[in-house]
MARKOL-475150 format. One record per residue (C-alpha): residue in one letter; x, y negated, z negated. Coordinates in steps of 0.001 Angstrom, whole numbers, plus 500000, padded with zeros to 6 digits. Example, Ala and Ser with C-alpha at 12.3 -4.5 7.8 and 13.67 -1.06 7.14 Angstrom:
BEGIN
A512300504500492200
S513670501060492860
***
This chain:
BEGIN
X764512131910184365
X761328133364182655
X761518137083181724
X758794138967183416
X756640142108181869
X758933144011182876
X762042144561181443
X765069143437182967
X763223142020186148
X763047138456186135
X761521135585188156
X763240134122190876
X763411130172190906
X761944127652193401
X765363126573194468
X766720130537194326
X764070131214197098
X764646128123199344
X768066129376199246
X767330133018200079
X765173131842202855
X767331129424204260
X769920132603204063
X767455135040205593
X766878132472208895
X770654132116209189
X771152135833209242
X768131136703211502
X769256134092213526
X772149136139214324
X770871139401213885
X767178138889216255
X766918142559216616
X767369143725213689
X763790144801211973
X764094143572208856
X761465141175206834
X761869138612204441
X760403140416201477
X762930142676201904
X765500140680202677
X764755138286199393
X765151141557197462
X768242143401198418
X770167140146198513
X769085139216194988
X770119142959193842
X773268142983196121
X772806146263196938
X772961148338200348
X770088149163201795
X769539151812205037
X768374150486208586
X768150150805211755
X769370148552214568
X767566149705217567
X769082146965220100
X772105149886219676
X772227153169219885
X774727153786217409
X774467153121213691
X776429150011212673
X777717148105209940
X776746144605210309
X778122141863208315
X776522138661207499
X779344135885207248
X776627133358205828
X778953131362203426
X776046130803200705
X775033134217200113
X777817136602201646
X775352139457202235
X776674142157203633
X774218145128204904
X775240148793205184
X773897151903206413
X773295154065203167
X771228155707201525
X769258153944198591
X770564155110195277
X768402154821192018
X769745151499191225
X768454149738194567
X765235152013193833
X764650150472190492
X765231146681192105
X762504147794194599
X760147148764192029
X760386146235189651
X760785143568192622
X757278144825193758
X755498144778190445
X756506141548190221
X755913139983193814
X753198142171195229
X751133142065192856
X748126143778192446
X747728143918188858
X748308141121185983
X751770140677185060
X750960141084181083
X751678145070181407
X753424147495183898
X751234150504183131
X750825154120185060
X748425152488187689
X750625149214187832
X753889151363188137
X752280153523191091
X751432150729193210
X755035149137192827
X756543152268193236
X754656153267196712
X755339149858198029
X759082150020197827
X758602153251199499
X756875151840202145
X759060149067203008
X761543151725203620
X759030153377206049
X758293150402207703
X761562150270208930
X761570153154210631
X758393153175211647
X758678150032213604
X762025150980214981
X760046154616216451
X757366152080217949
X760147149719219402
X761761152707220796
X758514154042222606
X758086151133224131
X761053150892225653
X761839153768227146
X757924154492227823
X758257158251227142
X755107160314227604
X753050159950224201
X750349162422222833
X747427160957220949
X745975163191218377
X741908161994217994
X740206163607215134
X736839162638212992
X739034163633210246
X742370163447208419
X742898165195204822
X745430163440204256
X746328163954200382
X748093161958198091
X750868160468200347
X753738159425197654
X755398162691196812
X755354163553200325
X756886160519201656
X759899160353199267
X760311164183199825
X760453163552203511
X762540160140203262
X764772162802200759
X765181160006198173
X763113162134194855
X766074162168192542
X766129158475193026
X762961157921192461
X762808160269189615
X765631158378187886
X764275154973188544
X761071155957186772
X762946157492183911
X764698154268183223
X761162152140183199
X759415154818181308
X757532157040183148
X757900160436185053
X757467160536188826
X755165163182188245
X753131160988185699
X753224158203188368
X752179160098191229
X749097161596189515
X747622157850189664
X747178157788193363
X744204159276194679
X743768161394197500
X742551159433200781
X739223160222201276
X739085160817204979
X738614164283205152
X736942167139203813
X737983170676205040
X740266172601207518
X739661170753210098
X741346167214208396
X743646168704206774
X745202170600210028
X745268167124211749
X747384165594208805
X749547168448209020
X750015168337212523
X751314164514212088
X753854165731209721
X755338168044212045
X754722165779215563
X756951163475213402
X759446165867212024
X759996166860215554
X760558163344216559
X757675164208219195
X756287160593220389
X752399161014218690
X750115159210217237
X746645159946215082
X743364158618215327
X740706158595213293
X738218156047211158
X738667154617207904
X735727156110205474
X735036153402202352
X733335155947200845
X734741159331202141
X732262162515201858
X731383162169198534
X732896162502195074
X731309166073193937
X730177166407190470
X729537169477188970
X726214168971186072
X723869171574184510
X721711170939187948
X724708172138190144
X725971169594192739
X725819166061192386
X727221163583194917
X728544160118194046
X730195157902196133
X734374158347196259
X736158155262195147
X739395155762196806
X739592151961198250
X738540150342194735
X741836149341193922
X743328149065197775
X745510151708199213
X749083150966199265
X749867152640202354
X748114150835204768
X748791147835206744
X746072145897208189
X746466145361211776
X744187141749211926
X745484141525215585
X744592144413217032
X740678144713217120
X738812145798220146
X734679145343220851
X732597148217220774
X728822148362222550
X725988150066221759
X722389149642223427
X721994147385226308
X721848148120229947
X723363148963233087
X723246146637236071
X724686146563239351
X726632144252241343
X726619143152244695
X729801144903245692
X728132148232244080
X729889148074240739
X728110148973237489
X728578146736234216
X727363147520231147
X725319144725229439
X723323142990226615
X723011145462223620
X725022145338219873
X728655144371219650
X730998145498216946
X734649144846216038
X737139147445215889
X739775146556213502
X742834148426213321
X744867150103209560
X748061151507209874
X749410154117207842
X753076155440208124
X753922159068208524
X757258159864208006
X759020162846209592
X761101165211206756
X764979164206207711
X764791162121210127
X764254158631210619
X761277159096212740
X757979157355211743
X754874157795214049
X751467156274213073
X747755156380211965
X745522154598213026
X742191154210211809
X739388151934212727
X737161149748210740
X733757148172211647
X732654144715211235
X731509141409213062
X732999138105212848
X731729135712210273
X729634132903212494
X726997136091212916
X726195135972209493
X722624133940209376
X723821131221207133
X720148129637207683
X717972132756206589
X720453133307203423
X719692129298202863
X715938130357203210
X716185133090200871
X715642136053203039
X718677136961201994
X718412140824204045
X718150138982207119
X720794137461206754
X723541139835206416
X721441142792207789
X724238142686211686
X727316143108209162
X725800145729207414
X725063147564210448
X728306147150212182
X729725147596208341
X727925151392207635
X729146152628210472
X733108153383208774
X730847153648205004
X730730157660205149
X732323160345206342
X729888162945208043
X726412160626206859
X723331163490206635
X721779163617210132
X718077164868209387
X716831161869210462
X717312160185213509
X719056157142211863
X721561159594210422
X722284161398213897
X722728157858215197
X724870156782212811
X726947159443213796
X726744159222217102
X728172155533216569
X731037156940214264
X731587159199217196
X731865156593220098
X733087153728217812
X736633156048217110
X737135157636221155
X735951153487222732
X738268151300220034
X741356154219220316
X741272154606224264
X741032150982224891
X743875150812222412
X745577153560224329
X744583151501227679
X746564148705226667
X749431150537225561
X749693152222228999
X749078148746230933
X751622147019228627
X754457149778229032
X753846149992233073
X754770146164233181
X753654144337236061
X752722146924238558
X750215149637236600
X750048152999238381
X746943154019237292
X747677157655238814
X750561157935236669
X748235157718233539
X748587161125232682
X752426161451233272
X752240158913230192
X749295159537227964
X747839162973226379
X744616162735224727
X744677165835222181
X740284166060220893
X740106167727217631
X736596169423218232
X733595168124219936
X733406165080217600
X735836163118219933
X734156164313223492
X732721160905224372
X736408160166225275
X735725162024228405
X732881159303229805
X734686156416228105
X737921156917230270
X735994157253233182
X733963154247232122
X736402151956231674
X739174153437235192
X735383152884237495
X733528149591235312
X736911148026234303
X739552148754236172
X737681149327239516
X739057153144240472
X737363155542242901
X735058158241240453
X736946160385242742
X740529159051241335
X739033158285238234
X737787161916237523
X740775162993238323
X742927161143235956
X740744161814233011
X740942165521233632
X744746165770233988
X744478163670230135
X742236165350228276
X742452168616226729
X739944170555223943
X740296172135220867
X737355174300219820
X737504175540216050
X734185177162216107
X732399179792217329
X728950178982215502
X726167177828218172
X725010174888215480
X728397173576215076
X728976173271218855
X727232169509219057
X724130169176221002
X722526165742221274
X719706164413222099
X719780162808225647
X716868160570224739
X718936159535221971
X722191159343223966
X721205157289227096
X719112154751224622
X722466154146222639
X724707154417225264
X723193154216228822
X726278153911230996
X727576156836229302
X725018158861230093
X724892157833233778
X728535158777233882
X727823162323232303
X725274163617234968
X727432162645237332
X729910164926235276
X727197167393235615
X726599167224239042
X730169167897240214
X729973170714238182
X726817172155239958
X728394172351243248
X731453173733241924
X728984176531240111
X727507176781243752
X730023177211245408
X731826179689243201
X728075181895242801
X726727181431246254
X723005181135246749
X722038184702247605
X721311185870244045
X719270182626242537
X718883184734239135
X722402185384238614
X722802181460239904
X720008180729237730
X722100182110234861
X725183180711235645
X723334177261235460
X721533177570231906
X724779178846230281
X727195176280231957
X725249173109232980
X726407169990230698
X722953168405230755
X720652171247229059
X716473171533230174
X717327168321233116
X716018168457236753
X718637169618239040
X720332166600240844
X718769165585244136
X721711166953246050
X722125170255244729
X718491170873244759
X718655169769248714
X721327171968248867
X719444174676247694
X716571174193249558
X718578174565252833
X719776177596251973
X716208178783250890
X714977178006254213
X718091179008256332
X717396182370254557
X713982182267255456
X714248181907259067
X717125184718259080
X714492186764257816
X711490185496260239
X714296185868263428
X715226190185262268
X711626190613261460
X710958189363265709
X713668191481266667
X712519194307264966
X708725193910266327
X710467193717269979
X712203196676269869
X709419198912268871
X707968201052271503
X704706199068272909
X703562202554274368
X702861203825270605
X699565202116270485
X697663204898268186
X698618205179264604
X697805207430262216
X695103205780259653
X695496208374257233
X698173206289254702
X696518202430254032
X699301200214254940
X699432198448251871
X697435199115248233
X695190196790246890
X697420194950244059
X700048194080247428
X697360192639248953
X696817190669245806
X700105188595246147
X700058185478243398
X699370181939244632
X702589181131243582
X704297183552245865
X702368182385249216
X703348179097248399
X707037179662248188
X706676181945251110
X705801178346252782
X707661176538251168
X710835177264249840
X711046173659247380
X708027174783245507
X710499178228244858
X713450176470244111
X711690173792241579
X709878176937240038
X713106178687239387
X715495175930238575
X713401173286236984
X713245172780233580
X711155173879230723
X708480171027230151
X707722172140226316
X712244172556226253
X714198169470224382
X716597167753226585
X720182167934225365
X723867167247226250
X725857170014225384
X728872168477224333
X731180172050224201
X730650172211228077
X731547168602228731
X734765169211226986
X735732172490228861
X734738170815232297
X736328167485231488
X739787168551230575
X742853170603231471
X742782172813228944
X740803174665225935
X742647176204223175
X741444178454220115
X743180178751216879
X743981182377216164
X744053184987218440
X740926186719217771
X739033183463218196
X740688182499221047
X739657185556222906
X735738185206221279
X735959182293222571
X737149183660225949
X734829186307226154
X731763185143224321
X731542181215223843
X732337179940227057
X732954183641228976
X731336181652232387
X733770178987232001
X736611180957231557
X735535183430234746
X735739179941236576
X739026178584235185
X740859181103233652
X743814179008233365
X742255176262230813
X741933178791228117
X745049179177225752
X745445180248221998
X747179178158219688
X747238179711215941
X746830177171213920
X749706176726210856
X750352174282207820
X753469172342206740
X755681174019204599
X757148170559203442
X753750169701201288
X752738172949201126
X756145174921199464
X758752172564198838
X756764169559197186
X753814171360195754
X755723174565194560
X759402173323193738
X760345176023191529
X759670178769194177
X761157176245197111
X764796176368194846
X764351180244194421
X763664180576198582
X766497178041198907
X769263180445197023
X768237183754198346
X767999182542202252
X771791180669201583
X770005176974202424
X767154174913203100
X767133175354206674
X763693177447205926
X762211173932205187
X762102172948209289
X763114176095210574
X760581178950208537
X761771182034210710
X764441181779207931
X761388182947205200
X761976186613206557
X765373187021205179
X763487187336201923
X762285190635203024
X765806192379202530
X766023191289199263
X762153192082198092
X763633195161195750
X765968193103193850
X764855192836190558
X766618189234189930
X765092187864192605
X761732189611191375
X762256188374187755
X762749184792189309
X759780184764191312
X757805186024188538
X759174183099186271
X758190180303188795
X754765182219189214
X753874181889185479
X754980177881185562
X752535177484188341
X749794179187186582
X750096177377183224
X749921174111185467
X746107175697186542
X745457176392182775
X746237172778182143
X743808171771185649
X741123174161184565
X740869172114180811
X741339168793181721
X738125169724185034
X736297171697183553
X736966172380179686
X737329176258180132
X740273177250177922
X741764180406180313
X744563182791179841
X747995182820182048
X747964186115181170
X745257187221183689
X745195187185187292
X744405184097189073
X741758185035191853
X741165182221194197
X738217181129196288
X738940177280197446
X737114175646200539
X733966174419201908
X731245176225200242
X729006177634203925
X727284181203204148
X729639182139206850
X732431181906204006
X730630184209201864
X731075182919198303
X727933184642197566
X729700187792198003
X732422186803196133
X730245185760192984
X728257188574193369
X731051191226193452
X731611189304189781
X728238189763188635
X728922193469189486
X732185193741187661
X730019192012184342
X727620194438184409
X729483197260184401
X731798195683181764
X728318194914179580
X728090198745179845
X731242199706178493
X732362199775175366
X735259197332174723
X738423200428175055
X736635201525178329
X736845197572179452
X740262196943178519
X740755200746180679
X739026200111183336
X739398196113184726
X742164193920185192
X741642190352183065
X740591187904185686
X740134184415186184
X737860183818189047
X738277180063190377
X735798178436192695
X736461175184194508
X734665173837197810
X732076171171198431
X728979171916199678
X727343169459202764
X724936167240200672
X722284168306202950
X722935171908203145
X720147173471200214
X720963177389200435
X725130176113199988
X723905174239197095
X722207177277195772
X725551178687195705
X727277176457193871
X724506176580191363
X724281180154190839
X728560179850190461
X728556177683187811
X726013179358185757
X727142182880186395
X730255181285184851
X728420179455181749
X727306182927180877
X730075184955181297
X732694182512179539
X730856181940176321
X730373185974176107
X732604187078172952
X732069190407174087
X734289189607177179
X736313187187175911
X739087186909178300
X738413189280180639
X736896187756182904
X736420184025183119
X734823182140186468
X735569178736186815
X734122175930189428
X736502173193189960
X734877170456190964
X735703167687193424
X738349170140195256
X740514168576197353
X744404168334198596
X745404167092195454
X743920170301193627
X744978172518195971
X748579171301195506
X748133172258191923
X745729175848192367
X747923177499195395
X751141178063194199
X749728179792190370
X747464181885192329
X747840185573192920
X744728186753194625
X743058184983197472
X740109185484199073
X739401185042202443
X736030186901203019
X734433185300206107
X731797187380208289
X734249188797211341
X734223186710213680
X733027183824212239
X736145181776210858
X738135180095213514
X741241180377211699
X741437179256208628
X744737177594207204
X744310178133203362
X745422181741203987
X748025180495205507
X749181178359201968
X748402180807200072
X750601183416201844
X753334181427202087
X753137180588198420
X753480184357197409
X749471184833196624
X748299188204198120
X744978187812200391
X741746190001200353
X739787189379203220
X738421190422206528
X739983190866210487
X738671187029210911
X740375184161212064
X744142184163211281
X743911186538208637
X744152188822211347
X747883187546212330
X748945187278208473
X748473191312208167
X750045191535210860
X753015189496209541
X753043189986205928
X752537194290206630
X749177196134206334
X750316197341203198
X750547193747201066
X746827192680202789
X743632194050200896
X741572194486204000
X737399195552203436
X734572195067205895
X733217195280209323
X735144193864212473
X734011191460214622
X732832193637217886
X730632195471215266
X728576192454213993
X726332192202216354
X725458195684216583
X724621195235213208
X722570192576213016
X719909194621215926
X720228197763213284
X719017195444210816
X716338194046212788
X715050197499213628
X715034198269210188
X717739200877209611
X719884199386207375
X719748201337204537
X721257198919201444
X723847200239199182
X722440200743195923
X725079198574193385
X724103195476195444
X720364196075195207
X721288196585190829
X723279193632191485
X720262191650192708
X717838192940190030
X720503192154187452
X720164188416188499
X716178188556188669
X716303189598184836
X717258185902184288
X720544187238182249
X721681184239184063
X719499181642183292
X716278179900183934
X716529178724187927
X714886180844190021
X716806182337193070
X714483184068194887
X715441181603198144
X718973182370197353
X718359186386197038
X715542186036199691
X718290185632202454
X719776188789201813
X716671190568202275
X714209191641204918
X715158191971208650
X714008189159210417
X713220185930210206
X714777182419209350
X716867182418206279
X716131185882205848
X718060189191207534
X721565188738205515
X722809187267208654
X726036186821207405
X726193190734206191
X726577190176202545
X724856193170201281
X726793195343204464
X729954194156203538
X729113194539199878
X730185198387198898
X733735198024200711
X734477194824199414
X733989196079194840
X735956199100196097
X738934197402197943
X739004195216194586
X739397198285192515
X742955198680194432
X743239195003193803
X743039195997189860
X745575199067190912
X748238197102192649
X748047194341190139
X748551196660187089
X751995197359189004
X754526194506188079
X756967195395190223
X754842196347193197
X752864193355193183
X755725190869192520
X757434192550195845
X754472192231197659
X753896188870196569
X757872187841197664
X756610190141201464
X753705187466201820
X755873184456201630
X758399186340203897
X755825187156206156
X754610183773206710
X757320181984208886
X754868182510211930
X752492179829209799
X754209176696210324
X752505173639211762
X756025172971213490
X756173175884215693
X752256175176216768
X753097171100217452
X756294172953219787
X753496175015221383
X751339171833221922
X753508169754223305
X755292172370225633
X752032173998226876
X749309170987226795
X750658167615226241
X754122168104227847
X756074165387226031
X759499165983225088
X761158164620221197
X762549161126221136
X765023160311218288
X766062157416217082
X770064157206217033
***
């Protein structure tokens, strides 16, 4: 045999693999059940060494013998040790190859390493699909434009519980796991809270062994890689598929077509069918996601767009017109290219509209044929929500609601009154926003040219919900009807449907002739004997005499009223308000904190939730404390483990508050401070190799990490630093070292690439820092620091070494938030407002170990009219902070745009709308009792070990529980 590149692995003859094969057939043969593939058959009978599986034709683990007289394999249930590890790796570096065999380096080792892991998934994973399928349990499907999914190997072989094997298997070919798992990079099919709560929502669902599944698209190119230049931003292209990703499995039978364009038509029995138009093909990419101890495996899947090859004009390329010729592949192709493409044009908004319907047509005809496959011969097309719950992560996913409907009516044939139905008892909503431009609003021009059934099906949407509005308001008050109907109506600035407006009309004129019969009976009873009258009063002045035109033709007719009062704005855009079509298409609406979910209540969709009170439900968001304490902060997770007696805490977080009785112990204090300086000489080492800032451990770490949006106000966070500066520049170097706590200040967060003013920020960050960290005067003092290209894999790395948070939102403006969240339950103490979940986290973690500043949310916009009268009165360290930056102390750029927004008091991008200078005053003085606290070892270290205690509300487990008892109403299925 020939000795491969790596050591001790060698090639497996011709006639050695005829022989394993010939083995493998003879043991499937009698084993047909048993999910196990050749590849990894081949290997573990080479290695002779037991491997762990799972025979789901029993419901009992088994030991299962092979009496094949060539081979003698004999299969047991264990667990993999670190030998059978190391035959995995180097069998994969050798036989699934995606490198040259001359070298087993880092990137070489990675790839071998994370497929071994994933044939151990797979076997899991398929026996969790077999076992949905047969016992057709209800099953939740989780659709989202987004999934932040992070680098995947630590976190499967944590879950799998199989790191010390893999750590040892490494050692013995060289490398560290650590080294090895640096080399993967983080899937690109995400970029903020919103991804990142969906991926940890599929660790828990599968934890929990509840039956779930993800949906999203596969991005080639992500959002963008974020580079960080002497301009500010720049955005390349991520590269995350260059080299393939591991993880995923290619589905090439599973595809489904997807329309666009075209037309409706009717048949002769009434039915409508959408025609003509652009086809796409849907292709389906698997990705495992293991559950933490336990054997359950549920799936991701994401889409990806192309057409088959014969469209491909073969002839034009021939001619040389060579755009021509592939111009349908790229089309179909760009649709999966970017995550979030810039919609300023109206090619961007309908790319994005195609993203949007390519992921909710491709998964629900998926989820379609799952349902009709399960129900056998007979399908009970009634019972489709006893089986399926469709779970829309934001608006992004709302064309689900007229693609169900689409498909029960066109397809399938159903009544719209059984079909409307169904797809209401399915669907339910997730808002995470309360800001009007982030609740989607599309163009219905737009809309019915790119999908014209769909839009058909959505003013019929509308219209049911008109008569319901009508029937709930009456007719007798047309305003208050009339405002009912511009806050709740689905299709925004439309003509009323025939049938409502007929219904109004009736009433109009049944009201009318009430009125003409009591003004007869009134002129009948009068006495006809008082024929004199006194002339002295005129009966009417002259301006009642001078009724409008318009009036004395509604007085005769009462359309011409109605069409005046209802009918829409002729100068107004035309829009479908996709918010409303969520809340009236589903069964329920859920916020993600408590104070959202009640401004969401009262404020966002208050008319809804008068109508349907019972849709509306809260659902605090949380995070999994698998990836986001034990794997990214293992030091602390060991620490937790010893002082709460186990690991229980790890699926089971309620256990995190037994810390709290032990908070005054100064071991456990001196441990937690120990594991909090390893995690912050990890960021020193991050911080060089990003950014080539040398920082001190010794300082505090103050964190600012997500997407970089006014509402998030790292403007006041930078310019609470060019404050601090200042007044160090004034001191003299004792009075500095008196007076301020050494600081690093790190910055991470992309910016939208279309989004100028965020960009400004990022800008004005990084040169505020390139000023302040090459002052000797300062030295290390004070140090700010931009990351750049922040994502999971850098928050794994910045959370656990941080000690300060920030979390500075305008009240009322942050959903929830789930970065507080981390940080908390990594020991890092928050600053921030009463926004989104921070609100619950004081609560939990105790007022006292919260630095709370600023205004609260029923205040804001009381504020905003005082500054719009012109009675806000700034405080006078932000207006030296803004001259400070005008003297150019940082640079050449001019900011006037950026400092123009926090000035004046009306006007677009002017006003301080987000209440920066306001909140300005409270926020430098709660940081002076940041300085105070910090300068207390012992008092901060406690508070820091409250925080993490505090946090066992913040788990992504006991929100999935909440889910699936309260929305989706599935119950766990384990595999024996």
């Amino acid at each position: 045999m020939a000795t491969s590149a790596v050591s001790g692995v060698n090639s497996i003859s011709c006639t050695t693999s005829i022989s394993s094969i010939s083995s493998f057939n003879n043991f499937r043969s009698k084993n047909p059940n048993l999910l196990l593939g050749k590849r990894s058959f081949l290997l573990y009978n080479w290695r002779r060494r037991s491997f762990y599986v799972s025979n789901v034709a029993s419901d009992q683990k088994q030991k299962m013998k092979d009496s094949s007289s060539d081979e003698g394999f004999t299969l047991d249930v264990l667990q993999p040790d670190s030998t059978s590890v190391l035959s995995s790796i180097k069998y994969h570096a050798e036989f699934t190859p995606s490198f040259s065999p001359e070298k087993f380096e880092l990137p070489k080792a990675y790839y071998a390493t994370a497929e071994s892991v994933r044939d151990m998934l797979i076997i899991n994973w398929n026996a969790t699909y077999d076992l949905y399928e047969k016992m057709n349990a209800k099953q939740a499907y989780y659709l989202s434009m987004e999934f932040l999914q992070g680098r995947a190997l630590l976190n499967a072989i944590g879950n799998l519980g199989l790191t010390g094997p893999y750590a040892d298997a490494l050692t013995k070919l060289g490398y560290s796991l650590e080294d090895v798992a640096r080399q993967e990079p983080d899937a690109a099919l995400g970029n903020g809270g919103l991804g990142r709560l969906a991926s940890c929502f599929l660790d828990s669902m599968a934890t929990l062994n509840y039956p779930a599944w993800g949906y999203g698209l596969r991005y080639r190119y992500g959002l963008f890689k974020q580079l960080i230049t002497k301009d500010g931003q720049e955005e390349v292209a991520e590269n995350w598929l260059e080299m393939g990703n591991p993880w995923e499995i290619v589905r090439n039978d599973i595809s489904y077509p997807v329309k666009f364009y075209g037309k409706v038509i009717e048949g002769a029995d009434g039915r409508k069918e959408w025609v003509g138009g652009e086809d796409i093909t849907a292709v389906a990419y698997d990705i495992p996601i293991p559950g933490y101890k336990t054997k359950t495996t549920i799936n991701l899947r994401l889409w990806s767009t192309k057409l088959a090859a014969e469209v491909f004009d073969l002839r034009a390329f021939n001619d040389g017109d060579h755009a021509k010729a592939y111009e349908a592949q790229k089309k179909a192709e760009k649709i999966c290219y970017i995550l979030y493409p810039g919609d300023d044009s109206l090619e961007g908004k309908t790319l994005r509209l195609k993203q949007q319907y390519t992921l909710c047509s491709a998964s629900l005809q998926d989820i379609i044929a799952r349902f009709e496959r399960r129900s056998g011969n007979t399908v009970n097309w009634d019972q489709f929500p006893e089986k399926v719950a469709v779970q829309m992560n934001d608006t992004h996913p709302t064309l689900c609601i007229p693609e169900i409907l689409r498909v029960l009516i066109d397809v399938k044939g159903l009544s719209w009154k059984q079909a409307w139905e169904i797809t209401r008892r399915t669907v339910a909503y997730t808002n995470h926003t309360v800001l009007p431009e982030a609740l989607e609003k599309w163009s219905l021009t737009l809309l019915r040219e790119l999908l014209p059934r769909h839009v058909e099906i959505i003013a019929m949407i509308d219209e049911e919900l008109l008569h319901t509005i009508v029937a709930e308001y009456g007719t007798e008050d047309l305003d208050l009807l009339q405002e009912k109907l511009n806050q709740m109506r689905i299709l925004e600035n439309v003509e009323i449907p025939s049938s409502v407006l007929e219904l109004l009309i009736k009433s109009e004129e049944g009201k009318e002739q009430a009125e003409e019969q009591k003004e007869e009976e009134q002129e009948e009873g009068k006495d006809d004997s008082k024929d004199e009258e006194t002339e002295s009063v005129k009966a009417e002045t002259t301006a009642e005499e001078e009724e409008t035109e318009v009036k004395k033709v509604e007085a005769e007719d009462p359309q011409a009223k109605i069409e005046r009062i209802f009918g829409p704005d002729p100068n107004g855009q035309q829009v479908v308000r996709m918010a409303n079509l969520c809340v009236v298409g589903g069964h329920a609406v859920n916020g993600v904190a408590e104070i959202h979910s009640e401004i969401v209540k009262k404020e966002v969709f208050n008319e809804f939730y008068e109508l349907w009170p019972e849709k509306f439900q809260n659902k605090t968001n949380g995070v999994t404390p698998r990836r986001w304490l034990s794997f990214c902060n293992p030091e602390l997770s060991e620490i937790i483990t010893k002082w709460t007696g186990s690991d229980d805490w790890l699926v089971n977080t309620e256990k995190l508050a037994e810390l709290r009785k032990f908070a005054d112990n100064e071991e456990l204090q001196s441990e937690w401070r120990k594991a909090k300086r390893s995690n912050k000489m990890k960021i020193v080492s991050l911080i060089k190799e990003k950014t080539g800032y040398v920082v001190s451990p010794d300082a505090m770490f103050d964190v600012q990490i997500k997407r970089i949006h006014e509402y998030k106000r790292q403007l006041l966070n930078i310019f609470g630093i060019v404050y601090r500066y200042k007044k160090m520049k004034e001191m003299s170097p004792e009075e500095r070292k008196e007076k301020f706590v050494p600081r690093i200040c790190i910055f991470g967060g992309k910016a939208f690439a279309t989004y100028v003013q965020a960009k400004r920020i990022v800008k004005f960050i990084t040169d505020v820092g390139a000023t302040v960290n090459h002052d000797p005067e300062i030295g290390d003092l004070l140090k700010v620091v931009f990351v750049p290209d922040y994502n999971v894999s850098v928050a794994e790395v910045l959370i656990p070494g941080s000690e300060l948070s920030q979390h500075i939102s305008t009240a009322g403006m942050e959903a929830s938030g789930t970065s507080n969240m981390k940080f908390a339950m990594n020991g890092c103490l928050l600053i921030g407002t009463l926004d989104g979940a921070n609100v619950e986290i004081r609560e939990e973690v105790g007022e006292d170990n919260f630095f709370l500043f600023g205004a609260h949310a029923h205040e804001i916009a009381g504020l905003r009219k005082e500054r719009a009268e012109g009675k806000f009165v700034p405080d006078p360290r932000f207006e030296e902070v803004k001259a400070f930056v005008r003297t150019g102390v940082f640079g050449p750029y001019n900011y006037e745009e950026l400092i123009g927004s926090l000035e004046g008091n009306e006007g677009y991008g002017r006003a301080d709308y987000f209440l920066v200078g306001k909140d300005f005053p409270d926020y430098i003085e709660c940081q002076d009792k940041v300085d105070e606290a910090y300068r207390d070892e012992k008092k901060w270290t406690k508070m820091s070990i409250l925080n993490t205690a505090g946090s066992s509300k913040f788990s992504s487990d006991r929100t999935i529980h909440q889910y699936a008892r309260d929305i989706w109403r599935i119950q766990p299925v384990e595999l024996p």
